[in-house]
N, CA and C of each residue as an Amber inpcrd file, in Angstrom:
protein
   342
 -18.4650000  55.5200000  40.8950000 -18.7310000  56.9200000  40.6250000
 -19.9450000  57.3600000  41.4480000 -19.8100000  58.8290000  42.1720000
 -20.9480000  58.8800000  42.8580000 -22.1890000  59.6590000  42.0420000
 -22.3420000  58.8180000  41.5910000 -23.2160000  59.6410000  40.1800000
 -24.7850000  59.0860000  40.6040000 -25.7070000  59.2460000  40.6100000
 -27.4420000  58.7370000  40.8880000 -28.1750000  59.2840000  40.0920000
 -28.4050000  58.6620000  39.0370000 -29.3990000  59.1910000  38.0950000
 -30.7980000  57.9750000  38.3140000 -31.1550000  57.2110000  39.1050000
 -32.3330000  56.5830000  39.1850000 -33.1550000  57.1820000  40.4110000
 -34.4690000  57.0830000  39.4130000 -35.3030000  58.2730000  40.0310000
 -35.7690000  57.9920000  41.1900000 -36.2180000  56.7890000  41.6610000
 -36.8020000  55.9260000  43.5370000 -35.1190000  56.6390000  44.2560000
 -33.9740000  56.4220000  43.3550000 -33.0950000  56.8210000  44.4390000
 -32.6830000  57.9270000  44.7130000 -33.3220000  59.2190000  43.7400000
 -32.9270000  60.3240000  43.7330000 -33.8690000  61.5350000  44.9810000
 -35.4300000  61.0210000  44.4400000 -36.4190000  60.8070000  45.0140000
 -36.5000000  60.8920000  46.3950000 -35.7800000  59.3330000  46.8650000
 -35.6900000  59.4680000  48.1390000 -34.4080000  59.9550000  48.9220000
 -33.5920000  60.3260000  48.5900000 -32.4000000  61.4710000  49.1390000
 -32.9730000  62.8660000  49.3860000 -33.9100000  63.3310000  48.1570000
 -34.1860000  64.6570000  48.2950000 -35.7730000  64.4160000  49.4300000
 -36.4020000  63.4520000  49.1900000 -36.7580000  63.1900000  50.5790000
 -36.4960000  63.1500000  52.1930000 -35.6790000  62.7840000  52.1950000
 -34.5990000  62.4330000  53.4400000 -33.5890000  64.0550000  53.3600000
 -33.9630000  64.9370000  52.0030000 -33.0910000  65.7450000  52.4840000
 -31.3470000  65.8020000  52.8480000 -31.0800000  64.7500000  51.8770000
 -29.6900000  64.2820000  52.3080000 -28.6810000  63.7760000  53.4480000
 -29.7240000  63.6470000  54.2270000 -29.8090000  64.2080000  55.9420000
 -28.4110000  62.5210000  56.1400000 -28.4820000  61.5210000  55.2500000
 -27.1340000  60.8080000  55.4590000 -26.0080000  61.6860000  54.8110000
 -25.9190000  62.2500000  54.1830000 -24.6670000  62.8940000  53.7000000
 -23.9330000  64.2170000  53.9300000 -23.0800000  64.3850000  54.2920000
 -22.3220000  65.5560000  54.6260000 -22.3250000  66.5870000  53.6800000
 -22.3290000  66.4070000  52.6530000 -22.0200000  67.1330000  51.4240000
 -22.4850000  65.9980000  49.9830000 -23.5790000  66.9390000  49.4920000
 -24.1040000  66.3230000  48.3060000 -24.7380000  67.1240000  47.5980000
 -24.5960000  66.8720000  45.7860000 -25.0250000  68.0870000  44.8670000
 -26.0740000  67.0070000  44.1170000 -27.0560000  68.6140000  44.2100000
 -28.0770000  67.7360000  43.2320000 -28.0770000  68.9040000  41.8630000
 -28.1990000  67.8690000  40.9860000 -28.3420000  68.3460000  39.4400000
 -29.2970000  68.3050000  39.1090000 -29.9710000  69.2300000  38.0810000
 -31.2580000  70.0100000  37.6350000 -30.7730000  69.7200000  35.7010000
 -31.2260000  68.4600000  35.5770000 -30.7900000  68.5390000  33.7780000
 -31.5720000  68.7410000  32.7750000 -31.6490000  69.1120000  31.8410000
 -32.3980000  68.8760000  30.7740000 -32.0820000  68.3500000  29.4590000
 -32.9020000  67.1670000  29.3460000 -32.2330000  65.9990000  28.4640000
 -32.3670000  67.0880000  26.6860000 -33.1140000  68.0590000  26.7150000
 -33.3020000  68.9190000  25.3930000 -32.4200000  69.8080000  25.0030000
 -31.2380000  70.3470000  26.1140000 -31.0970000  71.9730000  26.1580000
 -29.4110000  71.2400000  26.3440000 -28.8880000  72.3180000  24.7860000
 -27.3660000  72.4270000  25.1990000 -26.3340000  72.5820000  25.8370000
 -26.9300000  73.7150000  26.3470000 -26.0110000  73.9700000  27.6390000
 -26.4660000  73.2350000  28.4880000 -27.3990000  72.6170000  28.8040000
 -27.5360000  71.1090000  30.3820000 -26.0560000  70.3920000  29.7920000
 -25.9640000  70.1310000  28.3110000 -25.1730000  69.3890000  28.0590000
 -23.6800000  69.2910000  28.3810000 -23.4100000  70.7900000  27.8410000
 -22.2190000  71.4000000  28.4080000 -21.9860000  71.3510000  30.3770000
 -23.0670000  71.7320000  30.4110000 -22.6570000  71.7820000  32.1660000
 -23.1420000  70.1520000  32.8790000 -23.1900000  69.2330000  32.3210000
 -23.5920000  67.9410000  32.6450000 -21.8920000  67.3780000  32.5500000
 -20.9380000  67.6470000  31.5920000 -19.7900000  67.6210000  31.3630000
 -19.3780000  67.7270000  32.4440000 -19.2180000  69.4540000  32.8070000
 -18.6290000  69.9860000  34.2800000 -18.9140000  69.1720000  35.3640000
 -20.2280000  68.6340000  35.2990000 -21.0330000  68.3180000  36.7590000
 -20.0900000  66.6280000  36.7560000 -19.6810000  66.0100000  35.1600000
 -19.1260000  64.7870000  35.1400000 -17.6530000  64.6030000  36.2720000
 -17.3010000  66.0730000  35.7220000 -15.7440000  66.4180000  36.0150000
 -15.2800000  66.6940000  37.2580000 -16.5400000  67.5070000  37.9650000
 -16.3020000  67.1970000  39.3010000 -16.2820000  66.3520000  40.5080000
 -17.6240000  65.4390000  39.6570000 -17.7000000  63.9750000  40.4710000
 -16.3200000  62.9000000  39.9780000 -15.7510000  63.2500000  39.1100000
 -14.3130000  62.3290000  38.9410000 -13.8690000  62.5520000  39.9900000
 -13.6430000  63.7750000  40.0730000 -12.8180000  64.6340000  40.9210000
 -12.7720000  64.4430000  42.5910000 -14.2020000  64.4190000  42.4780000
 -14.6090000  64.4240000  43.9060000 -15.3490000  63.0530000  44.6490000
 -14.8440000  62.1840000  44.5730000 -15.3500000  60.5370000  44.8420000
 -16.2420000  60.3660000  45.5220000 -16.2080000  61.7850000  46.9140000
 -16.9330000  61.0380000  47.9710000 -18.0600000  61.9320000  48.2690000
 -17.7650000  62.8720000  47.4650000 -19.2820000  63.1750000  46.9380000
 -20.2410000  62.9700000  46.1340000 -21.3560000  62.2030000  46.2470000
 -22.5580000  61.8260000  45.7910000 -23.5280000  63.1350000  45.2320000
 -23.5160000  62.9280000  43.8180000 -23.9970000  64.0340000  43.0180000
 -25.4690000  63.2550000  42.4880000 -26.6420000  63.6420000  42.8550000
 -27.8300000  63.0470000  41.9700000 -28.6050000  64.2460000  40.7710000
 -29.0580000  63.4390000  39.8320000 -29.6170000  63.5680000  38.5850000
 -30.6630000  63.9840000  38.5020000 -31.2450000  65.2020000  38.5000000
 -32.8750000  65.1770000  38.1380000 -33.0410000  65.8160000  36.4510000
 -34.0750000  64.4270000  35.9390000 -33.7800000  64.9950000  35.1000000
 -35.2890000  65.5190000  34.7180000 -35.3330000  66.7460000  34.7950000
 -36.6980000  68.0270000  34.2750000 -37.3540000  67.4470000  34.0420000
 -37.4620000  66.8990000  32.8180000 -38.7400000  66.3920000  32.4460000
 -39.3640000  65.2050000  32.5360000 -38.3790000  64.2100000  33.3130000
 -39.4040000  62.7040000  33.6770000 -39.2500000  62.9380000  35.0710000
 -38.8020000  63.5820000  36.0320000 -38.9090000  64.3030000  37.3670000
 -39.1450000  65.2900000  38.0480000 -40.6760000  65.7760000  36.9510000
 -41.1250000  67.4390000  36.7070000 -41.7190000  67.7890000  38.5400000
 -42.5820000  66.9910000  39.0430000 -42.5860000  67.2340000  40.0780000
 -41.7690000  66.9290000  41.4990000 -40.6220000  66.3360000  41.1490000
 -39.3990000  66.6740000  42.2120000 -39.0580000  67.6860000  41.7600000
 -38.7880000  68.3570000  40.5950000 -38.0720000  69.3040000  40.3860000
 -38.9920000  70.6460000  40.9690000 -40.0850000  70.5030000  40.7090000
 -41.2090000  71.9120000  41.1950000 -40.9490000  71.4390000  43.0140000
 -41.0860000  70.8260000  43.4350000 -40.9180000  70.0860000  44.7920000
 -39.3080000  70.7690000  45.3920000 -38.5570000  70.7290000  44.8470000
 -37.3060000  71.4170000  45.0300000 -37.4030000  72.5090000  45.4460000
 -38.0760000  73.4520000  44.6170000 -38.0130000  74.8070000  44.1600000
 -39.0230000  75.2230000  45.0510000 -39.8070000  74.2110000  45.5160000
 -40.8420000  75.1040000  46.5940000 -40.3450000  74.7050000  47.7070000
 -39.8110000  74.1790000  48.0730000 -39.1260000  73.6940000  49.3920000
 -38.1970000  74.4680000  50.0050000 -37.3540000  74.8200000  48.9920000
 -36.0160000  75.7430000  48.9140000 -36.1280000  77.3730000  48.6470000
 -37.5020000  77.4780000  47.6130000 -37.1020000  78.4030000  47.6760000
 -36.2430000  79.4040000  46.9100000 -35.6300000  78.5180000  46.4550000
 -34.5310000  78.5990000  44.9510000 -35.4290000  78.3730000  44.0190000
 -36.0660000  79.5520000  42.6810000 -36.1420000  79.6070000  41.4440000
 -35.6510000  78.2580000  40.3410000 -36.0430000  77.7140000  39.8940000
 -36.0740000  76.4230000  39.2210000 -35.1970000  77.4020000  37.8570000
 -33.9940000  76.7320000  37.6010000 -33.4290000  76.7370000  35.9830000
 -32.9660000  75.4750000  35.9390000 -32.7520000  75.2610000  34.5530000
 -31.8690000  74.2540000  34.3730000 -31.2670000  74.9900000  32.9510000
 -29.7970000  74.2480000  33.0150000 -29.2340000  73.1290000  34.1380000
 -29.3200000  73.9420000  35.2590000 -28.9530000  73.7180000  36.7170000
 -29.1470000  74.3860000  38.0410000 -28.3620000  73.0310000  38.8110000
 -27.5440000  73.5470000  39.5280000 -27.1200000  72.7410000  40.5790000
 -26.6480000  73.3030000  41.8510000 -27.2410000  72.6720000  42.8950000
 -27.5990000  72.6860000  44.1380000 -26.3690000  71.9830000  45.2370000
 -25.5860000  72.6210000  45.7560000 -24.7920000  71.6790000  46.6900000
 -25.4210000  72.0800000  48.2370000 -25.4770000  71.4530000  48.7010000
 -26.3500000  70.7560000  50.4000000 -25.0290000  70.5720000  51.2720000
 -24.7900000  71.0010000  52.3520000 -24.0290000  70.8210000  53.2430000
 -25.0430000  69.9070000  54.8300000 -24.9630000  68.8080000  55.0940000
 -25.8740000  68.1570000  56.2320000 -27.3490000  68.5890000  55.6350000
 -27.4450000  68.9170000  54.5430000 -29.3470000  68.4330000  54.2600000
 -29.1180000  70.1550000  53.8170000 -28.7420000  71.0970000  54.1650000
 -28.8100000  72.8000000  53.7570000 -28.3800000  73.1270000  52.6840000
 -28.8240000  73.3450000  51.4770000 -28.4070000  74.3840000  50.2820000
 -27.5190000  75.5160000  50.8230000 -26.2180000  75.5680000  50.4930000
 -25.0010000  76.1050000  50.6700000 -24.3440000  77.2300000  49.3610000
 -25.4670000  76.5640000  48.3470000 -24.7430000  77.7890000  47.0220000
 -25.8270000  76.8360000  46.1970000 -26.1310000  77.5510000  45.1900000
 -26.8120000  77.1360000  43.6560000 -26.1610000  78.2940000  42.5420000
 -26.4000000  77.7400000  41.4280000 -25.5270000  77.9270000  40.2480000
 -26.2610000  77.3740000  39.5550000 -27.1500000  78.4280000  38.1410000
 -27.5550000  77.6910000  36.7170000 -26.9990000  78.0500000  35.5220000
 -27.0760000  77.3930000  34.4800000 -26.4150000  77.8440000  33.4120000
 -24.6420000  77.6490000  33.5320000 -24.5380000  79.1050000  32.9190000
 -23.0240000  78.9180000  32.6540000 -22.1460000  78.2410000  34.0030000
 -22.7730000  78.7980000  35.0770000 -22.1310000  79.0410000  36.3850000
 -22.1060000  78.1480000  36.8950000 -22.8260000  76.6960000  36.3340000
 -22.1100000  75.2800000  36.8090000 -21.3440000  74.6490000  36.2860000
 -20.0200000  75.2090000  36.9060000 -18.6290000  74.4540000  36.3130000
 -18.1680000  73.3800000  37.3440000 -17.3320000  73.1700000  36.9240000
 -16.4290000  71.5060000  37.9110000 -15.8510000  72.6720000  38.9300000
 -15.1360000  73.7990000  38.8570000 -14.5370000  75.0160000  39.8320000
 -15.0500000  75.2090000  41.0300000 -16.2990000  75.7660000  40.2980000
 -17.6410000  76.7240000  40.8180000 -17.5900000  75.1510000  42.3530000
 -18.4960000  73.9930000  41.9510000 -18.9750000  73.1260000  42.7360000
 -17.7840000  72.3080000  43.4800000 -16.6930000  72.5180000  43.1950000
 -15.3590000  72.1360000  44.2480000 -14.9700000  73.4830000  44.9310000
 -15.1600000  74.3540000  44.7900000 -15.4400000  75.6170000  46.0160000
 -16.5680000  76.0060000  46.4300000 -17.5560000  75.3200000  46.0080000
 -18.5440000  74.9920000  46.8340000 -18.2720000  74.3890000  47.9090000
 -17.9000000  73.2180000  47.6380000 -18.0480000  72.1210000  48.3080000
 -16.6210000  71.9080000  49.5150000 -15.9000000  72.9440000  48.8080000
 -14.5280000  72.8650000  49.7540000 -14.6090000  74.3450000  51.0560000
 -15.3410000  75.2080000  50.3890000 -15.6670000  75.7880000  51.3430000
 -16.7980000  75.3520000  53.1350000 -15.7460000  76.3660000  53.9680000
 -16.2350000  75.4730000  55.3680000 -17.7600000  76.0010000  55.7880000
 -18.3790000  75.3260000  56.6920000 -19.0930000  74.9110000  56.9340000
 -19.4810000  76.2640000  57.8170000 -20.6730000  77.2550000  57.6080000
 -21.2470000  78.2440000  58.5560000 -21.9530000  77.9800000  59.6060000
């Protein structure tokens, strides 16, 4: 499963900027908040879905400063849940709350390349 929830490995992707991967989503969770829960589901459903995309885990509050680190980098407003799909290292679409479904992030991710 391309799932990465350990933090040295999450860490260093968003370091590197994804810059090995073609296409990769990073997740914004919060281990407190229901709806992370609900859309942690979705985020499950699409990585079934989608094998060869590598989805990593941040989770808010034991990765408070990757997560502020994100958000100043990018540029993108910090929510969670919030998820981020990267096309070659570039944020391509973000989506928080309701709006991260398994749908939403496979037309993300299936959409071509600008």
């Amino acid at each position: 499963m391309p799932i990465v929830r350990q933090s040295a490995e999450v860490t260093a992707a968003w370091e590197a900027r994804f810059a090995s991967e073609p296409l990769a989503v990073l997740y914004k969770h919060s281990p407190t908040c229901g709806l992370s829960d609900i859309a942690w589901d979705e985020v499950q459903a699409f990585a079934a879905a989608s094998p060869d995309v590598p989805v990593y885990v941040v989770d808010v509050f034991a990765l408070r400063p990757l997560s502020n680190a994100v958000e100043q980098a990018l540029g993108i407003r910090h929510e969670s849940p919030q998820a981020i799909v990267f096309r070659e290292g570039a944020p391509v679409w973000h989506g928080s709350h309701r709006r991260v479904t398994r749908q939403a992030l496979a037309e993300a991710a299936a959409a071509p390349a600008v």
